[in-house]
C-alpha positions as CSV (number, residue, x, y, z in Angstrom):
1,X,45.8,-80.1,-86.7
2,X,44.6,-76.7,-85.0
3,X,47.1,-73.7,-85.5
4,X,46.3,-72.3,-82.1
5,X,49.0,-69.3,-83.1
6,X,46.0,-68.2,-85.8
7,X,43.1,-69.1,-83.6
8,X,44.8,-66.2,-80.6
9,X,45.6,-64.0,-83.6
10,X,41.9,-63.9,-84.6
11,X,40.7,-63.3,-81.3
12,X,43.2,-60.5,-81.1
13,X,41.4,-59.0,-83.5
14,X,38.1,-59.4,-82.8
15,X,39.1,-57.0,-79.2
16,X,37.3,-53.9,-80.6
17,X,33.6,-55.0,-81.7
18,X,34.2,-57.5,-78.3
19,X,34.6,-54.7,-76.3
20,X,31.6,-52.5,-77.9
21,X,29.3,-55.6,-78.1
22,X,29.7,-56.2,-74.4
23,X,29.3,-52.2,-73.4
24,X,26.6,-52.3,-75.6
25,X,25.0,-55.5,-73.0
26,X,26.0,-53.8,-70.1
27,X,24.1,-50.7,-70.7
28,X,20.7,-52.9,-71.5
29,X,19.5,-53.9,-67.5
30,X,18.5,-57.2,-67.5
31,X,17.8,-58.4,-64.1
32,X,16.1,-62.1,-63.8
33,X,12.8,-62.2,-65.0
34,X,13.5,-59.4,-67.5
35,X,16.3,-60.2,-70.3
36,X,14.1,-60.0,-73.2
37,X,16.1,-56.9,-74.6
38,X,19.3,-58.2,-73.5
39,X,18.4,-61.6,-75.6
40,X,16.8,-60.0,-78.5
41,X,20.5,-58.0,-78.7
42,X,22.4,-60.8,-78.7
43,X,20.1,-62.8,-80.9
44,X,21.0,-59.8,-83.7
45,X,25.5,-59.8,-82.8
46,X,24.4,-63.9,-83.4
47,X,22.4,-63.6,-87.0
48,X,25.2,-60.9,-88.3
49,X,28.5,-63.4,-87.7
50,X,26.4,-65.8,-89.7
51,X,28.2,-68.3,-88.4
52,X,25.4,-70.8,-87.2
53,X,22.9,-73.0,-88.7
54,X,20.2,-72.3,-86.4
55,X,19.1,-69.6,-83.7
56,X,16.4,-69.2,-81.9
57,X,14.8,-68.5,-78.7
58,X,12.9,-71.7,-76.3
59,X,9.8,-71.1,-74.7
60,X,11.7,-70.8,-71.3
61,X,13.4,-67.6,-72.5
62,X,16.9,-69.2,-73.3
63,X,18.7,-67.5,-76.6
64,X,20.5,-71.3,-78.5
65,X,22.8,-70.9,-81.4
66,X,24.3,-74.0,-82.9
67,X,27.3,-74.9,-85.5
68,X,27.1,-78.3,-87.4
69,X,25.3,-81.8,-87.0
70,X,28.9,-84.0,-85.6
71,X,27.8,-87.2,-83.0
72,X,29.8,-85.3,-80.5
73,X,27.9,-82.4,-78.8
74,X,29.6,-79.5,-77.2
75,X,28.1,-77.0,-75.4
76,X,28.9,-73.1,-74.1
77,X,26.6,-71.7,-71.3
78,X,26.4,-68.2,-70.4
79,X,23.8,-66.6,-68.2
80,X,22.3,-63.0,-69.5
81,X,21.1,-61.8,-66.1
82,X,22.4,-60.0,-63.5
83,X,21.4,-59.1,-59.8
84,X,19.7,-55.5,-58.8
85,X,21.9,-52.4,-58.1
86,X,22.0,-52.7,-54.5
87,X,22.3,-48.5,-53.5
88,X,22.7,-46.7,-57.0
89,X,25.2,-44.2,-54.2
90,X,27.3,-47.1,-53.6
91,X,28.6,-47.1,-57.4
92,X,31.8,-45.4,-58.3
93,X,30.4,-44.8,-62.1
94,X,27.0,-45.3,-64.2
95,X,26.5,-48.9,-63.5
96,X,24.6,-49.3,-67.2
97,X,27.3,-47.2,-69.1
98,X,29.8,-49.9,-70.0
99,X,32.3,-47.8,-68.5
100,X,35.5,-48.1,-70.5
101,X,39.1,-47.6,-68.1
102,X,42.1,-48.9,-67.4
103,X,41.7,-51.7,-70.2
104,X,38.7,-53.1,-67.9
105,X,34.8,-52.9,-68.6
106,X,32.8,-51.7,-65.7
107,X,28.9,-52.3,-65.3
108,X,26.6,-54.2,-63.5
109,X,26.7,-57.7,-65.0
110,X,30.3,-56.5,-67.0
111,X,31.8,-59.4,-65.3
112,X,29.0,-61.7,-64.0
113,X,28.6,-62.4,-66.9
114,X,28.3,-60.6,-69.5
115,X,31.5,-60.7,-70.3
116,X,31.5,-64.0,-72.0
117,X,28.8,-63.1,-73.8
118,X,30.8,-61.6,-76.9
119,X,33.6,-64.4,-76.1
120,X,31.7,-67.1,-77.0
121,X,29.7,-64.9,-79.9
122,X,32.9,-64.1,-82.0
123,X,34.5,-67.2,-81.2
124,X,32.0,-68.8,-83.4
125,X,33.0,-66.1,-86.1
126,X,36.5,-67.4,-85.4
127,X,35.3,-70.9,-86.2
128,X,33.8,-69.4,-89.4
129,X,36.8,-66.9,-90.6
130,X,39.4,-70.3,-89.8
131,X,37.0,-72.9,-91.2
132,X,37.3,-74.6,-87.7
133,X,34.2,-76.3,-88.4
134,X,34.3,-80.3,-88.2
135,X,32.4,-83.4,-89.4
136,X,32.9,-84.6,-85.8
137,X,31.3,-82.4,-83.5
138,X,28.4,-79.6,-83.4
139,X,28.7,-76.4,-80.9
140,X,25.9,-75.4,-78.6
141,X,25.8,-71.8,-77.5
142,X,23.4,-71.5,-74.8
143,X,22.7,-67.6,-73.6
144,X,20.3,-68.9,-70.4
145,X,18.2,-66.5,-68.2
146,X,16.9,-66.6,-64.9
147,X,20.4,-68.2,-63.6
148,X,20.8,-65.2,-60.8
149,X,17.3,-66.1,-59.2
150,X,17.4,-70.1,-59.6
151,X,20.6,-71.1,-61.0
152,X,20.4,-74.3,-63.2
153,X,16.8,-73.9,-63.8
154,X,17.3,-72.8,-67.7
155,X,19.4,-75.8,-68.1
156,X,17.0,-78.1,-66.4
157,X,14.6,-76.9,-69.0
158,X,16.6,-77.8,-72.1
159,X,17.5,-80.9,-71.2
160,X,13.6,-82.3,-69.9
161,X,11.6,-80.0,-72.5
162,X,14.1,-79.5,-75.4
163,X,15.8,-83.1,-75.5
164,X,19.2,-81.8,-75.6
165,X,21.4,-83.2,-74.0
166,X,25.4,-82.0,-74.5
167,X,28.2,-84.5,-74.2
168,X,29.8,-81.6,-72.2
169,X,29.8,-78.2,-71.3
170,X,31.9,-75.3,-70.8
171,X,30.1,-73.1,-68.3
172,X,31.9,-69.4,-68.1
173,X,30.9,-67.9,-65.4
174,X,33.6,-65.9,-63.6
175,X,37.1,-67.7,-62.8
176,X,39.5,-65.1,-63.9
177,X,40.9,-67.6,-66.9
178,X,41.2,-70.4,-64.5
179,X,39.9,-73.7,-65.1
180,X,36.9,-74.6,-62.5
181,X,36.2,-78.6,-62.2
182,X,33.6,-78.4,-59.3
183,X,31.7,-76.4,-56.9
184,X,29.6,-76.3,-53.8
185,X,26.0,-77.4,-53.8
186,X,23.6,-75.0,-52.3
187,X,20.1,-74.9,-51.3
188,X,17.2,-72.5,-49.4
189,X,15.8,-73.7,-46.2
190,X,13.1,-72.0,-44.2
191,X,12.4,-72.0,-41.1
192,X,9.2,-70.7,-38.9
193,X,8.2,-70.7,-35.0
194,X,4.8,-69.7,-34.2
195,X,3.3,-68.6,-31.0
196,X,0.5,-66.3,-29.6
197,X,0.0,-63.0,-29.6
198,X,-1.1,-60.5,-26.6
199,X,-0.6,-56.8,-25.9
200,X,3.1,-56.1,-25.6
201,X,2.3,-54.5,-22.2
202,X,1.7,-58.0,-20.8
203,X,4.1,-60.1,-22.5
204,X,4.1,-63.0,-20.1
205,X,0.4,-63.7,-21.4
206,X,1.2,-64.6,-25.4
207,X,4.2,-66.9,-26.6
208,X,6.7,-64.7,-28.2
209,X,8.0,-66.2,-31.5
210,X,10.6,-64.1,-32.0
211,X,12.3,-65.7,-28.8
212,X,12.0,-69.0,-30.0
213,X,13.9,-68.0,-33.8
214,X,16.0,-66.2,-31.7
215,X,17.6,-69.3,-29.8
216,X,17.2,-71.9,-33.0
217,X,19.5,-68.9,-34.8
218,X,21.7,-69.4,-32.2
219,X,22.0,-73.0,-32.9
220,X,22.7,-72.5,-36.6
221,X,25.7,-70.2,-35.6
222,X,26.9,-73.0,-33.5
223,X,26.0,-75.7,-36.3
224,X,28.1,-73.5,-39.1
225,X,31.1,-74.4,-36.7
226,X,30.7,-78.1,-36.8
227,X,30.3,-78.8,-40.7
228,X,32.2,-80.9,-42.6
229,X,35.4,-79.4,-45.0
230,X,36.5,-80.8,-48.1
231,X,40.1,-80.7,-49.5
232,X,38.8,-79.9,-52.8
233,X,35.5,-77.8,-52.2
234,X,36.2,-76.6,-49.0
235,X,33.4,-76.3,-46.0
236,X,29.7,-76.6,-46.2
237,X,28.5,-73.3,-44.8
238,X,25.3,-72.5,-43.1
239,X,24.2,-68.6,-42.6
240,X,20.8,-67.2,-41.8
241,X,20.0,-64.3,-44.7
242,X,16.8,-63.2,-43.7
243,X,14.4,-62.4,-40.5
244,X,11.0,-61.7,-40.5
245,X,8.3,-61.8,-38.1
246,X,4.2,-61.4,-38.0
247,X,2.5,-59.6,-35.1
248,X,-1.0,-57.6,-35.3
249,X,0.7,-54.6,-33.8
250,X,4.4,-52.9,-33.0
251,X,3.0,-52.9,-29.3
252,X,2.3,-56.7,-29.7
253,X,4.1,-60.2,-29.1
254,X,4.6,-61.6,-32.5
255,X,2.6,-65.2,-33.3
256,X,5.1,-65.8,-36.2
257,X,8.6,-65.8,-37.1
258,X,10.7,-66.9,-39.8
259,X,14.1,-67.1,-41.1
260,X,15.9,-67.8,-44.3
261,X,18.8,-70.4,-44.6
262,X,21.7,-70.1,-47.3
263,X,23.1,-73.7,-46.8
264,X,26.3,-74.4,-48.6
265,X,27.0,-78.4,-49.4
266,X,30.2,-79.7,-49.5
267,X,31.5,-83.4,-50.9
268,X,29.5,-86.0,-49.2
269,X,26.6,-83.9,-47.6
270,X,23.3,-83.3,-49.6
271,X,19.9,-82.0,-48.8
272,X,18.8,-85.0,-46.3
273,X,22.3,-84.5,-44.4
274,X,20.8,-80.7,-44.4
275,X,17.8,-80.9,-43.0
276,X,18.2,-83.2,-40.6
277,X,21.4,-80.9,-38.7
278,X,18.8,-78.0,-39.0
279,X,15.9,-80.2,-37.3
280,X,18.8,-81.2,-34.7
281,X,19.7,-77.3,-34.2
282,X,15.7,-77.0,-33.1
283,X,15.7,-79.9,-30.9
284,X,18.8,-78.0,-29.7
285,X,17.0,-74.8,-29.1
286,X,14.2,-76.7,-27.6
287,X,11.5,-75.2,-29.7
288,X,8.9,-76.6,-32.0
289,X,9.3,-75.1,-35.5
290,X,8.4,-76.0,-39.5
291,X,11.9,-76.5,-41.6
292,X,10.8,-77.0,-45.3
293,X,12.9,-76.9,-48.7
294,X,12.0,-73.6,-50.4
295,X,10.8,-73.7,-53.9
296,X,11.0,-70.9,-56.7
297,X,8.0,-70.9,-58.8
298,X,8.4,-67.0,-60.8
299,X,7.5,-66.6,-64.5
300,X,10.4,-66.3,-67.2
301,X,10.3,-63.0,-69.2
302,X,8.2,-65.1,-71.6
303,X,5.6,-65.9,-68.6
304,X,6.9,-69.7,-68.5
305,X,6.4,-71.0,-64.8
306,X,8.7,-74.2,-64.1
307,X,8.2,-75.3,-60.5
308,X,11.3,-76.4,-58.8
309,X,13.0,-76.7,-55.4
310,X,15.9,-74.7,-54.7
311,X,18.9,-77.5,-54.1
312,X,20.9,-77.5,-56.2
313,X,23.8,-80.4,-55.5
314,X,27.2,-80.6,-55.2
315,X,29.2,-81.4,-58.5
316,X,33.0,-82.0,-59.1
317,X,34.9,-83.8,-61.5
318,X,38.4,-85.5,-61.6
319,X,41.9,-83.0,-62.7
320,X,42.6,-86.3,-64.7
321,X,39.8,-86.3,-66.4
322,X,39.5,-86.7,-70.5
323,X,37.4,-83.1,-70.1
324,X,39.7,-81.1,-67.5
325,X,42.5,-82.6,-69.7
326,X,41.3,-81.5,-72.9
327,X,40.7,-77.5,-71.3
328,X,44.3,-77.7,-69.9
329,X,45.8,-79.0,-73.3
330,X,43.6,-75.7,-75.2
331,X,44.5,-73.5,-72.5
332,X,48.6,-74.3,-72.7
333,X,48.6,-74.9,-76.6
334,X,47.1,-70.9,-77.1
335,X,48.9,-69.3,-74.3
336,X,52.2,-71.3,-73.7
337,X,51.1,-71.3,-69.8
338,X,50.2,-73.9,-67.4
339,X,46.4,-73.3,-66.1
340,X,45.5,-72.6,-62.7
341,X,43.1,-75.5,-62.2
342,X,40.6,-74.8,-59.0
343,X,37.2,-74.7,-57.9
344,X,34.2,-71.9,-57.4
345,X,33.5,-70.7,-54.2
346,X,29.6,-69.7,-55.5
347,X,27.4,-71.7,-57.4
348,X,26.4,-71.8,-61.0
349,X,24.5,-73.8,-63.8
350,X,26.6,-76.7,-63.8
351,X,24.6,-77.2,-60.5
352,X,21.9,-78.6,-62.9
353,X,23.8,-79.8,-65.9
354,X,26.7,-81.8,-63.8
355,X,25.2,-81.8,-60.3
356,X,21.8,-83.2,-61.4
357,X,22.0,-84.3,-64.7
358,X,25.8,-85.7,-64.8
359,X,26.7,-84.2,-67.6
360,X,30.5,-83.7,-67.3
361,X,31.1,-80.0,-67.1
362,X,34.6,-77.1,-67.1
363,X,34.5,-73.6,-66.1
364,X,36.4,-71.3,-68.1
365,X,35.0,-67.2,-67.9
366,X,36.4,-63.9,-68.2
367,X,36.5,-61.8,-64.6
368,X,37.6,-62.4,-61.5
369,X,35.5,-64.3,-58.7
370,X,35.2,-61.8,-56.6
371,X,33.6,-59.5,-58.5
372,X,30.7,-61.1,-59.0
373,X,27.5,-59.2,-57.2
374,X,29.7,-56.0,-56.4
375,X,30.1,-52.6,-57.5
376,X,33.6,-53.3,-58.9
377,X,31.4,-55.9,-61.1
378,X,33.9,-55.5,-64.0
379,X,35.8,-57.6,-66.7
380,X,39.7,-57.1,-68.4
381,X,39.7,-56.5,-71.6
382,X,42.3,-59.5,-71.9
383,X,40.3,-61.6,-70.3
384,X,37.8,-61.5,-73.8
385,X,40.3,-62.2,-75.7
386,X,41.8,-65.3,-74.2
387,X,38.4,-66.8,-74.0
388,X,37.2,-66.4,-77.2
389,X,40.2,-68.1,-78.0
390,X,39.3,-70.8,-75.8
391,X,36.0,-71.2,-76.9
392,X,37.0,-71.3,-80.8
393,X,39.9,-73.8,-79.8
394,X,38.1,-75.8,-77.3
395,X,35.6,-78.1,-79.5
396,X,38.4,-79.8,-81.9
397,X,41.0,-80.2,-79.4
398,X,38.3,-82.1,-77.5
399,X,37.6,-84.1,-79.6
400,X,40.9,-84.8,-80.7
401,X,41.6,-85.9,-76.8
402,X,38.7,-88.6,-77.6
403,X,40.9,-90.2,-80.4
C-alpha cells in the first residue's frame, strides 16, 4: 500500500531545487527546432537523481529516461519547446529570467511547459528516496521536442522507429491540476486562387486573385457558424490565420492568392468531413481554387526530417474509465479533494499517442490553460509540487486499479 501522506511530504520538499531547476530551463530559449541545450540540461538534473536505469537521447531529438523492466508500461510526456517571443515590448519582465514573484515562475515556456519538466524529474527521485519502485510496472519519462511546431510528431517517432509502445500515458501539458480526458483534433488546410495579372491601372484586363480569396474567406466565416458542437469537446472551429498574395508589382493585379486554415475537429468530424465543407465554402464563393492538407517536413535539432501531414485527430476517453479512474483515485488519495475532470481547449501530443495510435491517455500539468502562448506564460509554485506528487504516486496506484 502507497502512503500518499509521505509521497506529498517528499514532494514538499523537493519545492526549492524544483523551483531553481525550472528557472534554470526557462532562462535556456528553446524554441522548436532548437532544444538541444534545454535537453542536454535536463539530461544532467536526470543522471544526478540517479534514479533511472537508462537515459538517453533518440535520433529524433527526444530526451527518454526509464525506471524498471514491469509488463506494465507507464509513460510521462512533456514537451521542451516553446513558441517565439512575439514583441520582446509586450513582456512585463525578462521573458528568459525565470522570474521568481508572488510564489509563481514567470518565463517564456514557465508554464507551457516547462513546468512539468522538474515535476516529473524529482518525482522519479521520489520513487527512489520511498523505494516506490515495483516488479509490476516500468516508468517512461519522455522530454519530446518539436511539439509547438507539429504536435504529436515526437511521439509518432517513438512509437514507429523506437518500438515503444506505453500501456498509457500521462501527458502534462497545462490544465491547472485538472484532470484532461480528451481534446479537439486539429489540422492545417490551404487554400489558393489563381488568376492573371495586368497593370493595376487597367484592372478589368487581368483576373484579380485576391477577389476571388476574398469571397471564399467569406464563406469560411459563414461555415465557422454552421459546425457541429460537442457536449464534451465543445465546437469544431474554423478561422483563417494567414493571407498572402503574389503579384509582379504593387501597381499590379495579383495572379495568386492564398490563405491558411486553423480547423478545429470536434467528436464525429475528421479531415474528409473537413475538406469537403471547405471545397463546399468554394463552390459557395463560386470560384475555382486548390484546397490541399498541409504537411510539415522541418529538421529536428539533430537534422532528423520525418515527413508528416498536419491532422492531428480528435481523441477522448470515457470519465469511467480504468485510466481516468485510477488519476482521480491518486489525485483524491494525495490531496483529500475531488478533481476537476474536463477537457483541453488546444491541442497536444496525445493527438498522436491517443488520437492516432489509441493509446489510452490523462492530462495532468502544472499552469493554467490560458497561459499557454502569452506573456503571462507562468506556472505556481504549488502547482510543482502537487504534480510531482502525482507523477511519483500515479504508476502504483495504476496498477493497483488493474488488480
Amino acid at each position: 500500500m502507497l502512503d500518499y501522506r509521505l509521497i506529498h511530504q517528499a514532494a514538499q520538499k523537493y519545492e526549492k531545487p524544483m523551483v531553481k531547476f525550472l528557472r534554470e530551463l526557462v532562462a535556456i530559449p528553446s524554441e522548436s527546432g532548437h532544444e538541444s541545450r534545454v535537453i542536454r540540461r535536463i539530461q544532467q538534473e536526470l543522471r544526478s537523481t540517479r534514479a533511472f536505469d537508462k537515459i538517453w537521447i533518440d535520433p529524433f531529438g527526444n530526451c527518454l529516461a526509464r525506471i524498471g523492466l514491469g509488463s506494465h508500461l507507464i509513460a510521462i510526456d512533456a514537451h521542451v519547446d516553446t513558441v517565439g517571443l512575439g514583441d520582446p515590448k509586450a513582456w512585463p519582465h525578462d521573458p528568459y529570467q525565470g522570474k521568481l514573484q508572488n510564489k509563481t515562475v514567470f518565463g517564456r515556456g514557465a508554464g507551457d511547459q516547462k513546468g512539468a519538466i522538474p515535476s516529473m524529474v524529482y518525482a522519479a527521485r521520489i520513487i527512489k528516496d520511498l523505494n516506490l519502485k515495483s516488479r509490476n510496472w516500468s516508468l517512461l519519462l519522455a522530454f519530446t521536442v518539436c511539439e509547438e511546431d507539429c504536435e504529436g510528431l515526437n511521439w509518432q517517432y517513438i512509437i514507429r522507429e523506437s518500438g515503444i509502445r506505453p500501456e498509457c500515458v500521462v501527458v502534462t501539458d497545462c490544465t491547472g491540476c485538472k484532470i484532461m480526458r480528451g481534446q479537439r483534433g486539429r489540422m492545417e488546410i490551404g487554400v489558393t486562387t489563381r488568376g492573371r495579372s495586368c497593370h493595376g491601372s487597367m484592372p478589368e484586363k487581368g483576373d484579380n486573385a485576391i477577389y476571388k480569396i476574398a469571397r471564399v474567406i467569406s464563406e469560411i466565416e459563414r461555415l465557422n457558424t454552421r459546425l457541429k458542437k460537442d457536449k464534451l469537446l465543445g465546437k469544431g472551429t474554423i478561422a483563417v490565420t494567414y493571407v498572402n498574395c503574389r503579384t509582379p508589382s504593387v501597381c499590379a493585379v495579383p495572379d495568386h492568392a492564398y490563405i491558411h486554415l486553423d480547423r478545429r475537429l470536434t467528436a464525429g468530424e475528421t479531415k474528409q468531413t473537413a475538406i469537403r465543407q471547405v471545397r463546399e465554402a468554394i463552390r459557395r464563393a463560386g470560384v475555382d481554387a486548390k484546397v490541399e492538407i498541409l504537411r510539415y517536413k522541418k529538421p529536428t535539432h539533430t537534422g532528423l526530417v520525418c515527413e508528416t501531414e498536419n491532422y492531428f485527430p480528435t481523441w477522448s476517453i470515457s470519465e469511467k474509465s480504468l485510466l481516468i479512474s485510477a488519476a482521480q483515485r491518486t489525485y483524491r488519495a494525495l490531496f483529500d479533494q475531488k478533481p476537476v475532470v474536463s477537457c483541453w481547449p488546444f491541442s497536444t501530443n496525445a493527438a498522436s499517442i491517443a488520437g492516432m495510435f489509441g493509446i489510452p491517455c490523462v492530462g495532468f500539468g502544472p499552469a493554467f490553460e490560458d497561459v499557454p502562448h502569452t506573456t503571462n506564460d507562468s506556472v505556481p509554485i504549488e502547482h510543482l509540487v502537487k504534480c510531482a506528487a502525482f507523477y511519483a504516486a500515479f504508476p502504483q496506484t495504476y496498477c493497483d486499479h488493474l488488480a
